[in-house]
PyMOL CGO cylinders between C-alpha atoms (Angstrom):
from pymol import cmd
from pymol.cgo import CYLINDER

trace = [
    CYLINDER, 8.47, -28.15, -11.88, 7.86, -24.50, -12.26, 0.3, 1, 1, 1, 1, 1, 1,
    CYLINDER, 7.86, -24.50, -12.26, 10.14, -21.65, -10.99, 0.3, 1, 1, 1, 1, 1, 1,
    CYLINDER, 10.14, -21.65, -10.99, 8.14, -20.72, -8.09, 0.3, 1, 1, 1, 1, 1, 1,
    CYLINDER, 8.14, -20.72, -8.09, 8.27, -24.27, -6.62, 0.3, 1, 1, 1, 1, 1, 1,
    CYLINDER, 8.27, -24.27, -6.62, 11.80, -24.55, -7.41, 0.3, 1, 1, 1, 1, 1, 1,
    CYLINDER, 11.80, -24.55, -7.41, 12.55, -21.13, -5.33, 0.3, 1, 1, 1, 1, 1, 1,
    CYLINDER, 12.55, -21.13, -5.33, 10.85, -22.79, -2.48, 0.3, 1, 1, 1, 1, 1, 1,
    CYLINDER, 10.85, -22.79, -2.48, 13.27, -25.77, -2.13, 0.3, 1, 1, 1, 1, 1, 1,
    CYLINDER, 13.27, -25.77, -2.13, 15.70, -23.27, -1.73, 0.3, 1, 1, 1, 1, 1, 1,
    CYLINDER, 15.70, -23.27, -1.73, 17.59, -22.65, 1.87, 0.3, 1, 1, 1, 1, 1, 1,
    CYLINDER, 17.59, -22.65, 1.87, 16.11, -20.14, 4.03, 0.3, 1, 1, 1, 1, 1, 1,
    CYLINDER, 16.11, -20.14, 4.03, 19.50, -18.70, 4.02, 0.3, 1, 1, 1, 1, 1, 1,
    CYLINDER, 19.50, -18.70, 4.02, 19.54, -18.09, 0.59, 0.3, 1, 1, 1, 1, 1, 1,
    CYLINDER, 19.54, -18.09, 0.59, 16.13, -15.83, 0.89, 0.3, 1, 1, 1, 1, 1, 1,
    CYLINDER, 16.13, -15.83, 0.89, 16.96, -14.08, 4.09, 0.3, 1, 1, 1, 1, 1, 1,
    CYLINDER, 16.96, -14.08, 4.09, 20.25, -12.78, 1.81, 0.3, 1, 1, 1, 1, 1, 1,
    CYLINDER, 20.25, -12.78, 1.81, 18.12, -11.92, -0.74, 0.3, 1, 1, 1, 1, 1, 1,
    CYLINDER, 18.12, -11.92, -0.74, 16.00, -9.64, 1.23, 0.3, 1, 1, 1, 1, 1, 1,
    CYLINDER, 16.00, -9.64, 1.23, 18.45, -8.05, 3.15, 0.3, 1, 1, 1, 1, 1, 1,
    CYLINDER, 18.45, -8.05, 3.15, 20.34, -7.19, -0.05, 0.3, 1, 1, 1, 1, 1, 1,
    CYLINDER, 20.34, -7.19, -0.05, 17.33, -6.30, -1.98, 0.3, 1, 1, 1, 1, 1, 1,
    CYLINDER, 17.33, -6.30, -1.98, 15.18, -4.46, 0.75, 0.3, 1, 1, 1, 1, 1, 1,
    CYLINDER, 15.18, -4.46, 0.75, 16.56, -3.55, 3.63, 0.3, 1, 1, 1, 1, 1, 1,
    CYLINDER, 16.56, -3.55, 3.63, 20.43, -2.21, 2.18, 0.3, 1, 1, 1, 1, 1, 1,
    CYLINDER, 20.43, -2.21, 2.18, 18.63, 0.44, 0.37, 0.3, 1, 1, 1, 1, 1, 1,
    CYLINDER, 18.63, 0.44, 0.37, 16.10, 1.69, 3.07, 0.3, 1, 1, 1, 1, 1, 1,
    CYLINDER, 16.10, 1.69, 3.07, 19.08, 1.85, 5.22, 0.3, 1, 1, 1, 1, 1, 1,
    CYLINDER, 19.08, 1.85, 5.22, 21.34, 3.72, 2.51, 0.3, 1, 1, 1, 1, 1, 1,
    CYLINDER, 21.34, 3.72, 2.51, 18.61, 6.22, 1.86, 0.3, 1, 1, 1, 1, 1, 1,
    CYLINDER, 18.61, 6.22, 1.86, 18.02, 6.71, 5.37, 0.3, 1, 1, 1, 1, 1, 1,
    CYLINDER, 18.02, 6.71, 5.37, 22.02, 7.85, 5.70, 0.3, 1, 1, 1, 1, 1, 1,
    CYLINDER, 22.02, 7.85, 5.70, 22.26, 9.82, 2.70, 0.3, 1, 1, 1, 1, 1, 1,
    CYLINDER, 22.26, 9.82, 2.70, 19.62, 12.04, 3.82, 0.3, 1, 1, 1, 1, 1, 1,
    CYLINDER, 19.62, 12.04, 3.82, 20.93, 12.35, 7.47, 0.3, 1, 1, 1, 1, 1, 1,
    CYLINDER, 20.93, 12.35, 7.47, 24.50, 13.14, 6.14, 0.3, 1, 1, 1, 1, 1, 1,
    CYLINDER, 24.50, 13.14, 6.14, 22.87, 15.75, 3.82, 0.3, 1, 1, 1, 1, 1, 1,
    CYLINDER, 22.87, 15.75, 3.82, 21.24, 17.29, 6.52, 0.3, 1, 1, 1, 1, 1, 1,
    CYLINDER, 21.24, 17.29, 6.52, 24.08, 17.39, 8.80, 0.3, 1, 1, 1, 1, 1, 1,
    CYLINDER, 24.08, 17.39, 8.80, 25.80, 18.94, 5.66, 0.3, 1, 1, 1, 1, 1, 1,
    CYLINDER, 25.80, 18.94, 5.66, 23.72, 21.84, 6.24, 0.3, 1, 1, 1, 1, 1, 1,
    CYLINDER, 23.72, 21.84, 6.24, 21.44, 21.22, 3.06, 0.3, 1, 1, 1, 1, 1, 1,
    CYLINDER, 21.44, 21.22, 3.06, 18.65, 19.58, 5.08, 0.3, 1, 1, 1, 1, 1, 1,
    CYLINDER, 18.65, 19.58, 5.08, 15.10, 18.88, 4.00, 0.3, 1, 1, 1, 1, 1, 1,
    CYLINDER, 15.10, 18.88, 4.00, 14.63, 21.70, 2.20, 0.3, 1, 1, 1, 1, 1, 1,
    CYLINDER, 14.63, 21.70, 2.20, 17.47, 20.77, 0.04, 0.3, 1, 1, 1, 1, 1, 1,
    CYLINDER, 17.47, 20.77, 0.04, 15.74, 18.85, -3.06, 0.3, 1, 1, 1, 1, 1, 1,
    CYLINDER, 15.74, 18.85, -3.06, 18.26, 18.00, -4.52, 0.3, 1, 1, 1, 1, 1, 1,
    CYLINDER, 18.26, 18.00, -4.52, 19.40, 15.55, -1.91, 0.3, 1, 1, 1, 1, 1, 1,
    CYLINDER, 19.40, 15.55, -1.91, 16.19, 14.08, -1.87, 0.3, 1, 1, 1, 1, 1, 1,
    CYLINDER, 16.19, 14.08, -1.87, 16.18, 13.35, -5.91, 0.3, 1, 1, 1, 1, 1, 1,
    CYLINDER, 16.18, 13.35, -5.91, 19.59, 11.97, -5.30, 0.3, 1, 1, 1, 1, 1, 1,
    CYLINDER, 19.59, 11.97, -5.30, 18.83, 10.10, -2.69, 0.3, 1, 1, 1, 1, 1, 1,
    CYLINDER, 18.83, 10.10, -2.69, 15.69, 8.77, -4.51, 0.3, 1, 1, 1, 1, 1, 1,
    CYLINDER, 15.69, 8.77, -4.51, 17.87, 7.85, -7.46, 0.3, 1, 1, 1, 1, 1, 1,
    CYLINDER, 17.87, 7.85, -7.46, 20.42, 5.86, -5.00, 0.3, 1, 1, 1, 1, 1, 1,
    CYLINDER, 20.42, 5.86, -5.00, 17.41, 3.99, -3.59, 0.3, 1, 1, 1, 1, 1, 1,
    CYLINDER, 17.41, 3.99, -3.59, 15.83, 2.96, -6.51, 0.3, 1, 1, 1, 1, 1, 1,
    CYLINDER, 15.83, 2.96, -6.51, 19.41, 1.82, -8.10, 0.3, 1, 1, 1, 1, 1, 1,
    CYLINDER, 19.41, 1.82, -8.10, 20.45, 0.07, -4.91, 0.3, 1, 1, 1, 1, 1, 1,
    CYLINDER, 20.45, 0.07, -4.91, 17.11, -1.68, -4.94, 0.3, 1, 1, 1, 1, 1, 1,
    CYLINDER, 17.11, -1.68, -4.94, 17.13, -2.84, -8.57, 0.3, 1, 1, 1, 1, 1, 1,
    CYLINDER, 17.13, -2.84, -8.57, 20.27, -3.76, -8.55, 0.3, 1, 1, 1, 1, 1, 1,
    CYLINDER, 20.27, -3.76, -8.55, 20.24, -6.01, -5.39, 0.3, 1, 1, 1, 1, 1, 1,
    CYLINDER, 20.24, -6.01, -5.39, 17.09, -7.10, -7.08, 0.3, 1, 1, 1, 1, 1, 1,
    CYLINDER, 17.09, -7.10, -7.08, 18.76, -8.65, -9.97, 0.3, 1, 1, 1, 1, 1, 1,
    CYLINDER, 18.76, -8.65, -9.97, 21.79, -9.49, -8.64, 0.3, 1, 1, 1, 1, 1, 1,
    CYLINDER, 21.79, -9.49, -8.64, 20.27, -12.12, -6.57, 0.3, 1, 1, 1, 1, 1, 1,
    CYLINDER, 20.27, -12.12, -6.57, 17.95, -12.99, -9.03, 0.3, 1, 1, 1, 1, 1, 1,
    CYLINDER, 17.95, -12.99, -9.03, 20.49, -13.59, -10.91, 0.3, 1, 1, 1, 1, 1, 1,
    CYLINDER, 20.49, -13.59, -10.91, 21.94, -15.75, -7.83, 0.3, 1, 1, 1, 1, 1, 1,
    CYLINDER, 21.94, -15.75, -7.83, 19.07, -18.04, -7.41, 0.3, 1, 1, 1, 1, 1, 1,
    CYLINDER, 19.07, -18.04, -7.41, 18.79, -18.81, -10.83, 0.3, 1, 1, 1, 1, 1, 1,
    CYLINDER, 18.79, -18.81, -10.83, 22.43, -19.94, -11.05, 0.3, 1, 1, 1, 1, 1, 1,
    CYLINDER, 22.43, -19.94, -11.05, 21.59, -22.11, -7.98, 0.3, 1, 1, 1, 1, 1, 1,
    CYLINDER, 21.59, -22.11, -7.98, 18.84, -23.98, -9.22, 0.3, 1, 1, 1, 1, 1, 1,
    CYLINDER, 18.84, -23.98, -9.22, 21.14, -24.33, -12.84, 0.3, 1, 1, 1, 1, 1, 1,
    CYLINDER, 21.14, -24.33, -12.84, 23.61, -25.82, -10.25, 0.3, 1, 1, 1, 1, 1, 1,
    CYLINDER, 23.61, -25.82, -10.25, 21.25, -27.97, -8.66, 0.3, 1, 1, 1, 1, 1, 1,
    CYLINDER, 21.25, -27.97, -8.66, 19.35, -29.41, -12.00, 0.3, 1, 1, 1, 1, 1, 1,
    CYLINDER, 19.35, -29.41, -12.00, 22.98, -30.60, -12.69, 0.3, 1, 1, 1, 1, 1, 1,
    CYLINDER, 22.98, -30.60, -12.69, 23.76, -32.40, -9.62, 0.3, 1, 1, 1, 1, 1, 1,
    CYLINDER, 23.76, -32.40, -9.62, 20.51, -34.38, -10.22, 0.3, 1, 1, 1, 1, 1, 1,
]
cmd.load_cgo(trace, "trace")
């Protein structure tokens, strides 16, 4: 059985976690960096906020990404040896 099946067997739990922590953490992290840097006074024409912010995002997204990649594989390890 290939990976892709295997991730299908999976709770629904288990993948709703996975795309909150991988998706929808960063959007919202991004969103609140740049509205505390504009309350800061640097605002949108501030780049500097936005390459940081950009840099938090893409961090917060990879690493969410792996982390629960990392996850799921441990749970279907778990799994194989309960069979």
């Amino acid at each position: 059985m290939n990976f892709a099946t295997r991730i299908k067997e999976l709770p629904k739990s288990i993948m709703r976690k996975y795309i909150v922590f991988s998706y929808v953490i960063p959007v919202i992290s991004f969103v609140l960096f740049y509205i505390l840097k504009s309350i800061n006074g640097y605002g949108i024409i501030y780049k500097e906020s936005y390459y940081v912010a950009s840099e938090m995002f893409l961090f917060l997204f990879f690493f969410g990404f792996f982390i629960f990649w990392a996850i799921i594989r441990v749970r279907l390890w778990v799994q194989d040896g309960n069979k």
